[in-house]
N, C-alpha and C positions, 0 to 999 in steps of 0.2 A: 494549742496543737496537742493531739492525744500520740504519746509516745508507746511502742508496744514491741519493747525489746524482748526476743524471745529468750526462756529459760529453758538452756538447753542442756541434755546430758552429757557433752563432749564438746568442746571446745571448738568453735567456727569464726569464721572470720564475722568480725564487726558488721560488715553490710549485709550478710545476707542472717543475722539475727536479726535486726534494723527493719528488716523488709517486710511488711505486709501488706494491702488490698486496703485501701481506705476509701470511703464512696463522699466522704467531704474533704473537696478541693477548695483552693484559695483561688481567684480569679486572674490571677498573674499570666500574659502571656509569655508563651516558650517561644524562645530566637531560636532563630535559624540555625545559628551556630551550636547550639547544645541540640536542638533535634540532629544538626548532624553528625555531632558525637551520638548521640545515642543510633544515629543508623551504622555509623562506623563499625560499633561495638558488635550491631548484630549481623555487620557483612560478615565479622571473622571467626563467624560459632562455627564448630565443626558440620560437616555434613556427608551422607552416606555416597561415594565414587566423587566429592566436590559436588555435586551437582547445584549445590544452594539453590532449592527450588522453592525458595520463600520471597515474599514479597509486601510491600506494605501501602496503605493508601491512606494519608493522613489529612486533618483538618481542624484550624483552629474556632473557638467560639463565637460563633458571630457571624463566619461565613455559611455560604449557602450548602457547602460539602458538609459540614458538621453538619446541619439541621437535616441535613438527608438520611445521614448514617442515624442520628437521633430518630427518623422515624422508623427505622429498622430495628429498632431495641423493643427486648419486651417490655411492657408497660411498670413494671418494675424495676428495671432498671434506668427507665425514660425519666423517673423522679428524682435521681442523684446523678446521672452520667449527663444532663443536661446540662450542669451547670460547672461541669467540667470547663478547665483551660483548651485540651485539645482532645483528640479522639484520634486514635489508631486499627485500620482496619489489617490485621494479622493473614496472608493469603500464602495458601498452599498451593504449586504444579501438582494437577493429575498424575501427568505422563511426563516418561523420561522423552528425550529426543528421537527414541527409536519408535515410540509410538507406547510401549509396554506401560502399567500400571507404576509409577513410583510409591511403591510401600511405605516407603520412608518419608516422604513429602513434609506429613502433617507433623511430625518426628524430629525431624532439622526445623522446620519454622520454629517449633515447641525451645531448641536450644538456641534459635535466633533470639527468641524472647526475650529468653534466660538472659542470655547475655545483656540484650538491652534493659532489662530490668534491674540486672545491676549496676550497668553506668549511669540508669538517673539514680539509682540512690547515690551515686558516688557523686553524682552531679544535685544535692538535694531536693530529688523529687520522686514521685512514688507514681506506680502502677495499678489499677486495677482493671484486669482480666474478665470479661465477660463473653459465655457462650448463649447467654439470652438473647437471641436478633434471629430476623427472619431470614432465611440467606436468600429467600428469591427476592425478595424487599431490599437487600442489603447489595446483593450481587446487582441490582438494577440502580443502585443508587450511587453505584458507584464505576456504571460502565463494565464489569467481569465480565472477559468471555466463559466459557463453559468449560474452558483448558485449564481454568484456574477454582479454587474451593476456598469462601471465607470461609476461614477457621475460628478467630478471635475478634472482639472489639475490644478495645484498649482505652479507658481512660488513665488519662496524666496529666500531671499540675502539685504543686507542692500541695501539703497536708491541710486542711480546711478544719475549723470547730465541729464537735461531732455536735454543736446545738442547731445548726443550720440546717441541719434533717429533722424530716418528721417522725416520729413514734413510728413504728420501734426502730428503723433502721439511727438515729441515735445512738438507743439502748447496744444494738450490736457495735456499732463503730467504739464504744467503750468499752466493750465485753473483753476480760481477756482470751489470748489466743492459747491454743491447745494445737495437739498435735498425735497422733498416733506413737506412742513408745518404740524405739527401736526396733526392739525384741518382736516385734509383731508383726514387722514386716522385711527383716535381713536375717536368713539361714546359713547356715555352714554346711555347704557340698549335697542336699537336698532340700526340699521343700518337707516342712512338716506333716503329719498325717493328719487326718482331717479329725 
């Protein structure tokens, strides 16, 4: 298992240093009970008026749901999210109730994530995030009406060998991780000049 605790400049809590995107999973299936912690975790993320206009369509390995969401993936990511334990489809509301555009939609799903990204760490198991999928392929594979916007697909499953990938994705699963320096993206009372 390739460990990849972040080195950070200020002091964070344990899990979310802990936390990154790994594309080798271990084949273990997820119970019921811990996906429904982890859906718990992302009912109680904030969201803009309450509205929680997030939603999610899941499926484990093996079943015909995952193979569907699987052919919705780019072809790049069809080579390591296949062999994923489960798959998470991340879905956004258009529209508030009144009919108007919810701007915020993809914004609260984003901190629905959040959240549940770090009750599986908290639960030993890891996330990775993909916006590689076809949404008309993905939206049909999974019944979306047009009131609704996939945003994400989600692989999850405990930590896998990064040798069980082929070159180079390997090579990156070992790479360490990096990050943008503070300083480059938090100002004090404006934004920098160009």
């Amino acid at each position: 298992m390739t460990s990849k605790t972040a080195t950070t400049e200020h002091p964070i809590l344990p899990l979310l240093a802990e936390r990154w995107s790994p594309r080798a999973f271990t084949g273990g299936a997820i119970d019921d009970a811990t996906l429904g912690s982890l859906f718990e975790a992302a009912r109680w993320a904030p969201s803009a008026s309450n509205l929680q206009p997030w939603g999610f369509v899941h499926a484990s390995h093996g079943s015909a749901g995952f193979a569907r969401i699987v052919e919705s993936l780019a072809q790049g990511n069809v080579i390591w999210a296949q062999h994923a334990p489960h798959l998470i489809v991340g879905i956004a509301e258009r529209s508030k109730a009144d009919g108007s555009p919810n701007l915020y939609g993809r914004y609260d799903l984003g901190q629905s994530v959040a959240h549940l990204s770090i009750q599986a760490m908290a639960l030993g198991l890891h996330l990775h995030q993909m916006a590689g999928f076809s949404a008309d392929k993905l939206r049909a594979a999974i019944a979306l009406p047009e009131s609704h916007e996939p945003v994400v697909v989600i692989a999850l499953g405990q930590i896998g060998e990064a040798s069980q990938l082929p070159p180079p994705l390997d090579e990156r699963e070992r790479a360490a991780r990096s990050r943008k320096p503070v300083e480059r993206f938090v100002f004090t009372e404006s934004w920098p000049p160009a």
